[in-house]
TIRO-538223 format. One record per residue (C-alpha): residue number from 1; x, y, z; chain. Coordinates in steps of 0.25 Angstrom, whole numbers. Layout:
<atoms>
+-----+-------+-------+-------+-------+
!  nr !    c1 !    c2 !    c3 ! kette !
+-----+-------+-------+-------+-------+
! NUM !     X !     Y !     Z !     A !
...
+-----+-------+-------+-------+-------+
</atoms>
This chain:
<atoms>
+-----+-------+-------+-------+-------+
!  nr !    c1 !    c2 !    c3 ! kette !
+-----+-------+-------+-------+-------+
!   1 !   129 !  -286 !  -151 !     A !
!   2 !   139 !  -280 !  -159 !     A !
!   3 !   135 !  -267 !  -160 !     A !
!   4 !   124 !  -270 !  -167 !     A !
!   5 !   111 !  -264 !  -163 !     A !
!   6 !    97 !  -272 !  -164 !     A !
!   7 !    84 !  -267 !  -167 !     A !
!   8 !    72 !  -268 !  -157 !     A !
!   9 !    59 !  -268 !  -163 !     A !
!  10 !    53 !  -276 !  -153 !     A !
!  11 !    52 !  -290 !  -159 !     A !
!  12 !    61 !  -299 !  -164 !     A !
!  13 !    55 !  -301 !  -177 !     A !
!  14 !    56 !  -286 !  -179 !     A !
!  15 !    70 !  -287 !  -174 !     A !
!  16 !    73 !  -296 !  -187 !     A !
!  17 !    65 !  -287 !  -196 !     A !
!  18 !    76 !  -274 !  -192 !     A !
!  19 !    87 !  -280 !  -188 !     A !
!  20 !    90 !  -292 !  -201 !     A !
!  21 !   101 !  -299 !  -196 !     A !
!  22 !   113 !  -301 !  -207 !     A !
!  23 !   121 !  -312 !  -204 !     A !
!  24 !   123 !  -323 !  -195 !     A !
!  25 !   130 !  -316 !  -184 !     A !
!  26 !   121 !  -303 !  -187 !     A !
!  27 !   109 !  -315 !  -184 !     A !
!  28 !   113 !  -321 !  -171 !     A !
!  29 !   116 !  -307 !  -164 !     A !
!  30 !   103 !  -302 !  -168 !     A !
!  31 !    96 !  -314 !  -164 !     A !
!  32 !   102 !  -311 !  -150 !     A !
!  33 !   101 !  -295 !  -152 !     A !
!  34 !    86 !  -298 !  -152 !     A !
!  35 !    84 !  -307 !  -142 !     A !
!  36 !    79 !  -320 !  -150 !     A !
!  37 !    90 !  -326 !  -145 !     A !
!  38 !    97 !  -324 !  -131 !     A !
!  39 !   112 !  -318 !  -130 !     A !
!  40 !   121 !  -328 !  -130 !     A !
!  41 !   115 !  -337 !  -139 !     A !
!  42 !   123 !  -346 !  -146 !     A !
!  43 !   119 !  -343 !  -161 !     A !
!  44 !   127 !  -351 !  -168 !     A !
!  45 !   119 !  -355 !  -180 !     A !
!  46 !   116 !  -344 !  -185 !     A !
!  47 !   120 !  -344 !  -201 !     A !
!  48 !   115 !  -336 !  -213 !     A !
!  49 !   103 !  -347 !  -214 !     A !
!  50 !    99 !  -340 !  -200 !     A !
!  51 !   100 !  -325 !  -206 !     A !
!  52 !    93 !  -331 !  -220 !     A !
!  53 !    81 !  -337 !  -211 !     A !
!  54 !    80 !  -323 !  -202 !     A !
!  55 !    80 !  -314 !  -215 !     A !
!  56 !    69 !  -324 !  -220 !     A !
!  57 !    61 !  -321 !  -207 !     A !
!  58 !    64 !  -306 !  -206 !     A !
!  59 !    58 !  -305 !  -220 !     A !
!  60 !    45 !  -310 !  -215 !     A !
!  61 !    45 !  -304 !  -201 !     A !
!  62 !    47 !  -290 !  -209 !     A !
!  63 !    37 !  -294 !  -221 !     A !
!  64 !    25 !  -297 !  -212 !     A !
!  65 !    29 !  -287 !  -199 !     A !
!  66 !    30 !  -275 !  -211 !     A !
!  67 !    16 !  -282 !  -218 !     A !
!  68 !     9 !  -279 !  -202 !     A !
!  69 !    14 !  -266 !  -203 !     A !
!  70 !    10 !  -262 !  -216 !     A !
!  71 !    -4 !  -270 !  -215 !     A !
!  72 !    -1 !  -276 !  -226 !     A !
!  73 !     0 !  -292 !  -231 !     A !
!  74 !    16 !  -296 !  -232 !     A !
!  75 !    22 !  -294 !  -246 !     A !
!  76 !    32 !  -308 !  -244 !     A !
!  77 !    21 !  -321 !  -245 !     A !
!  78 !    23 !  -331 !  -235 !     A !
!  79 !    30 !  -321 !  -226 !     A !
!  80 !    19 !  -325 !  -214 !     A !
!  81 !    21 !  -338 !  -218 !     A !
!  82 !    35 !  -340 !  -218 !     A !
!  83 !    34 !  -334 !  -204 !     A !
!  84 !    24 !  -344 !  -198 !     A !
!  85 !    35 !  -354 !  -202 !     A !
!  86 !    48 !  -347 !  -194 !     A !
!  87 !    38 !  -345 !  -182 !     A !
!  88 !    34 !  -360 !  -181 !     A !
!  89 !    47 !  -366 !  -177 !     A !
!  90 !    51 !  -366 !  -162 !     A !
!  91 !    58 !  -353 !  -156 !     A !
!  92 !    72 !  -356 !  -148 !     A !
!  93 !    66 !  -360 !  -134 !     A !
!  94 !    72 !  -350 !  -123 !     A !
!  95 !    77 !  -355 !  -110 !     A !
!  96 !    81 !  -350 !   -97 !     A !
!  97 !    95 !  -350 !   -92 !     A !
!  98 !   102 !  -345 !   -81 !     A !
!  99 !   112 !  -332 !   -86 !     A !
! 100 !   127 !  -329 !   -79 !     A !
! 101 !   123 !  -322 !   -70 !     A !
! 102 !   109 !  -333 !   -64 !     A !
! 103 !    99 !  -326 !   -71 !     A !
! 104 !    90 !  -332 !   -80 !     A !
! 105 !    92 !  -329 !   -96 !     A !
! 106 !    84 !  -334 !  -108 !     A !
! 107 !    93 !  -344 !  -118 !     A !
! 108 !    88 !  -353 !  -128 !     A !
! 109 !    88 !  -368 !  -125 !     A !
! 110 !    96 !  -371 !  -139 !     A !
! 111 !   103 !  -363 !  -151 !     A !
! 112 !    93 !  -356 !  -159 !     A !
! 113 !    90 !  -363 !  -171 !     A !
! 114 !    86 !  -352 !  -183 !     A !
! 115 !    72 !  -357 !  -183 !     A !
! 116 !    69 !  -355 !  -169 !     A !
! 117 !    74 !  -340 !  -170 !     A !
! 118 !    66 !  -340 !  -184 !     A !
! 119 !    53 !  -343 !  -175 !     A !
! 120 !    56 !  -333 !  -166 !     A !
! 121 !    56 !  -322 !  -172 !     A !
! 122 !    44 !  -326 !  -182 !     A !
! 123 !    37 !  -330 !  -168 !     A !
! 124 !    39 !  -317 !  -166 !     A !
! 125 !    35 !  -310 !  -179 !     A !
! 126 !    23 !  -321 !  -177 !     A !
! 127 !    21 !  -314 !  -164 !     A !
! 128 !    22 !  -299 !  -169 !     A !
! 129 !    13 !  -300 !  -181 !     A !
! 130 !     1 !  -309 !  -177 !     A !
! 131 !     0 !  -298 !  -162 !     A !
! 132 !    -9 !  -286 !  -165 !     A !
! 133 !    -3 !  -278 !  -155 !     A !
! 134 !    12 !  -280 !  -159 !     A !
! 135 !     9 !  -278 !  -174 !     A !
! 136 !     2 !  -265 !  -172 !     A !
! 137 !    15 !  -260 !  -164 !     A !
! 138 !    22 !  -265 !  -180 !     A !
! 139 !    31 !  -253 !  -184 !     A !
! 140 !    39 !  -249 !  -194 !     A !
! 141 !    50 !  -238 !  -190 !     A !
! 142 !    48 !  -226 !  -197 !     A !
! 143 !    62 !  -220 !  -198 !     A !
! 144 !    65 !  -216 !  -212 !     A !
! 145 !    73 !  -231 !  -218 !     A !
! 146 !    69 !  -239 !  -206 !     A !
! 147 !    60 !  -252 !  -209 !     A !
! 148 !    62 !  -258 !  -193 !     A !
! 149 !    49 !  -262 !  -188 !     A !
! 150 !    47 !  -262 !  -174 !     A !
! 151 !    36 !  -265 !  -162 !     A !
! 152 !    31 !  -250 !  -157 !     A !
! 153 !    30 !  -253 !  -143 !     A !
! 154 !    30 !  -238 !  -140 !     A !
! 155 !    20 !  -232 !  -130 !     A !
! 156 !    12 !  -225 !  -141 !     A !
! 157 !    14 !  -234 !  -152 !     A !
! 158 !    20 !  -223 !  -160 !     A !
! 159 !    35 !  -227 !  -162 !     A !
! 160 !    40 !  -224 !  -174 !     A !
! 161 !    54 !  -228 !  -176 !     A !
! 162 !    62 !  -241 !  -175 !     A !
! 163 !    70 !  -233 !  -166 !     A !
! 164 !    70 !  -219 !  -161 !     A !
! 165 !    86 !  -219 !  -160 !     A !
! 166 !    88 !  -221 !  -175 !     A !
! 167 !    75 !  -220 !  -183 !     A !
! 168 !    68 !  -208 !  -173 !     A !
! 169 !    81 !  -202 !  -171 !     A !
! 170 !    84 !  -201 !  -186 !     A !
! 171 !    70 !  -196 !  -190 !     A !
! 172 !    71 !  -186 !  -179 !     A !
! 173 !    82 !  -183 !  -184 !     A !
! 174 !    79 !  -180 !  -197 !     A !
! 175 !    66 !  -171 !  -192 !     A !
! 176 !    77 !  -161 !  -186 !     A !
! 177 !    85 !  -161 !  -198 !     A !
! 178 !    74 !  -158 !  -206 !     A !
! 179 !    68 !  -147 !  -197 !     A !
! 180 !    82 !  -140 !  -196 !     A !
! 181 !    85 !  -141 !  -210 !     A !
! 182 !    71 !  -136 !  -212 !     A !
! 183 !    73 !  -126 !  -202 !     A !
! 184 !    87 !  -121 !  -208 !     A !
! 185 !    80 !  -119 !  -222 !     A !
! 186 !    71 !  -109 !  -216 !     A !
! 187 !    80 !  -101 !  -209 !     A !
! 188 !    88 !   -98 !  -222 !     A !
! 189 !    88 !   -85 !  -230 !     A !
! 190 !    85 !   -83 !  -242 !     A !
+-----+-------+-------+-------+-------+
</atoms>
């Protein structure tokens, strides 16, 4: 992938809200990055219509997902609406085929067209936000600066961070640099 890192937040349209994909290129990595598409597929049309349509979707995704959270009514009108629509085309239908080495591996049966991988991932908002159990595990990262939004499937529950390598890490971090700075102060004469 590049280098690049990728956000896991347990669904793709979560995925979308963290990671916006800038570009083209950015675009059809990260729909391979995520697994809305298999590795090695061929992604050739993807064009700055393709980014527009996904930043179209990813505005609604995170309008209404952030709405749950908040237990509130979404801001943006026809946000709900406007996802209905990218839900109801036809997702890219998967296949079976037989990988180098015999085994079988997932493919699709055609290039992805933009729409299909637009009603994926609505399908999938779709998904998230009409089931009771999934939109109460709906968090909102409480590092200091972070906005990802992620499915707590911790044992308890009681995740807080988008991740405990970066956002925990930091925050722990600046809980000992607090207590030591704290602890300097009182051990200074006078």
């Amino acid at each position: 992938m590049g280098g690049e890192r990728w956000f896991d937040s347990g669904r793709h349209c979560l995925d979308l809200m963290a990671e916006p994909p800038v570009g083209p290129e950015r675009l059809a990595r990260w729909l391979v990055a995520c697994g809305l598409v298999p590795p090695g597929t061929r992604l050739t049309g993807v064009d700055t219509r393709w980014v527009d349509r996904f930043a179209e979707l990813r505005v609604h995704v995170d309008v209404l997902v952030r709405a749950e959270i908040g237990g509130h009514t979404p801001d943006v009108p026809g946000a709900l609406e406007r996802l209905n629509v990218l839900a109801a085309a036809a997702p890219p239908a998967p296949c079976a085929v037989r990988g180098e080495d015999g085994h079988l591996v997932r493919a699709l049966g055609a290039p992805p067209e933009c729409a299909a991988l637009l009603a994926a991932l609505a399908r999938d908002a779709v998904e998230l936000l009409t089931d009771p159990v999934a939109r109460g595990r709906l968090r909102q990262c409480e590092g200091d600066h972070c906005h990802r939004v992620y499915l707590d499937t911790s044992r308890g529950g009681r995740r807080r961070w988008c991740s405990s390598e970066v956002c925990g890490n930091r925050e722990r971090v600046a809980r000992h640099r607090a207590r030591t700075g704290r602890s300097r102060e009182k051990s200074r004469p006078c």
